[in-house]
N, C-alpha and C positions, 0 to 999 in steps of 0.2 A: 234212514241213517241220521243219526243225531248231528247238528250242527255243534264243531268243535271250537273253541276258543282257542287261540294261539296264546303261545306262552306268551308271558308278559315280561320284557326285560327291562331292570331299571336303566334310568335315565345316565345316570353317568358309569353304568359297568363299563366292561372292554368288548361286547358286540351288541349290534341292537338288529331287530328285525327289517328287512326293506321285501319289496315287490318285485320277484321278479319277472324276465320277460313271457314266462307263460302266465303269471298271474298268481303265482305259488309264493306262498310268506319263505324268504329265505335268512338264515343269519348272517350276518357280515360285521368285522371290525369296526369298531364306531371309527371315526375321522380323528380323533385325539389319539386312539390307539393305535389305529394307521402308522399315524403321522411320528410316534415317539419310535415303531418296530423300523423305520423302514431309515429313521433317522442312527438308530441302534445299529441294522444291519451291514448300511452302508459304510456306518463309522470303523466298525470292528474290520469289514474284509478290507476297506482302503490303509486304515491302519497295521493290518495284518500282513499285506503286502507291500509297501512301503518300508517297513522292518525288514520282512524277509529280502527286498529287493539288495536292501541296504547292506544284510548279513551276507548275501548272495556277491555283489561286488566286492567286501572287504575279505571275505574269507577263499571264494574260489578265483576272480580274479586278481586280486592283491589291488583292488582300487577301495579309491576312501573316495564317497560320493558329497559332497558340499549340498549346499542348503539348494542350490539354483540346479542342482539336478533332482533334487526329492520335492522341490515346491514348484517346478516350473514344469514344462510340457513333460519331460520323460517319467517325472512325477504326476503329474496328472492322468496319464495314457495310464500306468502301472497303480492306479488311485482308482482307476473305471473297473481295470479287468481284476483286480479284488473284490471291488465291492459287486460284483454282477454275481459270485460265486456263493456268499450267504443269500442274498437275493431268490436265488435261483434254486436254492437248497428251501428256502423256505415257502415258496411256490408247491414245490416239489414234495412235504411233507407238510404242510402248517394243520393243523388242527384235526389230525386223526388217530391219535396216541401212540406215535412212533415213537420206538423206545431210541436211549441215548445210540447204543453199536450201531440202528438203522440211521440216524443221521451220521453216525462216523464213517461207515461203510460209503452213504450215498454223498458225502462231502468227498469222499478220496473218490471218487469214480468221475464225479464234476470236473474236481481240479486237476485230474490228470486229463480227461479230456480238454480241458481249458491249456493245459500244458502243452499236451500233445498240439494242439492246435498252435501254440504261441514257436514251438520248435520248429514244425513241420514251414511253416512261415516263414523265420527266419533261413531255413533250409533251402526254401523256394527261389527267397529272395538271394542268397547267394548264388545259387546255381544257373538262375539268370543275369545276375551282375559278370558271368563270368568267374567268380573265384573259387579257391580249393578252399578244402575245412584245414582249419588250419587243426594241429595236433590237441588244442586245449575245447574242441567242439564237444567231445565226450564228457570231458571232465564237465563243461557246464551243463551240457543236458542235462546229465546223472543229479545235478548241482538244483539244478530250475525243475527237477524231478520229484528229485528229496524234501526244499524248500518248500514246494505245494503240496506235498504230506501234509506236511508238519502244520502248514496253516491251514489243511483243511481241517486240522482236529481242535484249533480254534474256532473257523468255522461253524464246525457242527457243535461244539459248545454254546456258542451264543446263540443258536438259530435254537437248538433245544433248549435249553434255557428260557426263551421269551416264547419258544410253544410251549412250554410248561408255568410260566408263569400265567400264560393268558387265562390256556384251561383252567388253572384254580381261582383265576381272579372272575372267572366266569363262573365256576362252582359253588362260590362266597355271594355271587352277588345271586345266584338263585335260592343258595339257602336263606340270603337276608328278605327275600321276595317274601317264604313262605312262614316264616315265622310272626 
């Protein structure tokens, strides 16, 4: 059996090869490219939800949220459980040519479990404080329902987006290898 050469990736593409633990050449994201996707992903869903939180309290509960609730803890908590959800999508699909619908499909399956979970909580948490739903419980569910749609189709925009860009920045950098 001929001894093979591993491909050669340049130095500054978007992956390079490393070792791994059985000993087998594997590709992985260089640490620049890492470092800019993961800066990209976080930005978009904490940003994504931070908006929607916002649209979420001025339209279904009739509040207007000030700066010290979107920059301060309830802002920050609602800053984590967005950005986990492109995160999580791109774990979930990165670099194996999912087309756009399979990130759209697999963002809204995320974010309503991420919902469902953020509901079922809230739910929990009333029912052992002792209290009744009050009548407007529905209207936000449906509300914090809809809202996670809708950001998961930003979501899966941006998570596909930066798995297509990588692919071709990786595409570019093998054809400029062989020329």
């Amino acid at each position: 059996m001929p001894n093979e050469l591993p491909p050669q990736l340049p130095e500054d593409g978007p992956t390079r090869l490393v070792e791994g633990n059985d000993g087998e050449l594997v590709e992985r994201l260089s640490s620049g490219t890492a470092t800019v996707l993961l800066v990209w992903l976080i930005g978009v869903g904490a940003g994504s939800a931070l908006l929607a939180a916002w649209l979420l309290a001025a339209i279904v509960l009739q509040l207007r949220l000030g700066t010290e609730h979107l920059f301060g803890a309830p802002g920050l908590y609602v800053s984590l459980y967005g950005a986990t959800g492109p995160t999580v999508l791109w774990m979930t699909g990165r670099a194996q040519g999912r087309s756009l619908r399979w990130f759209m499909l697999t963002a809204a399956k995320i974010g309503l479990v991420m919902a469902g979970i953020l509901v079922g909580g809230l739910l929990l948490v009333t029912v052992v404080m002792g209290a009744a739903l009050g009548p407007g419980a529905l209207r936000v569910t449906i509300g914090v329902l809809g809202f996670t749609l809708g950001v998961s189709v930003v979501w899966a925009l941006a998570t596909w987006s930066a798995d297509r860009y990588i692919a071709s920045a990786r595409v570019v950098s093998e054809g400029d290898q062989t020329s």
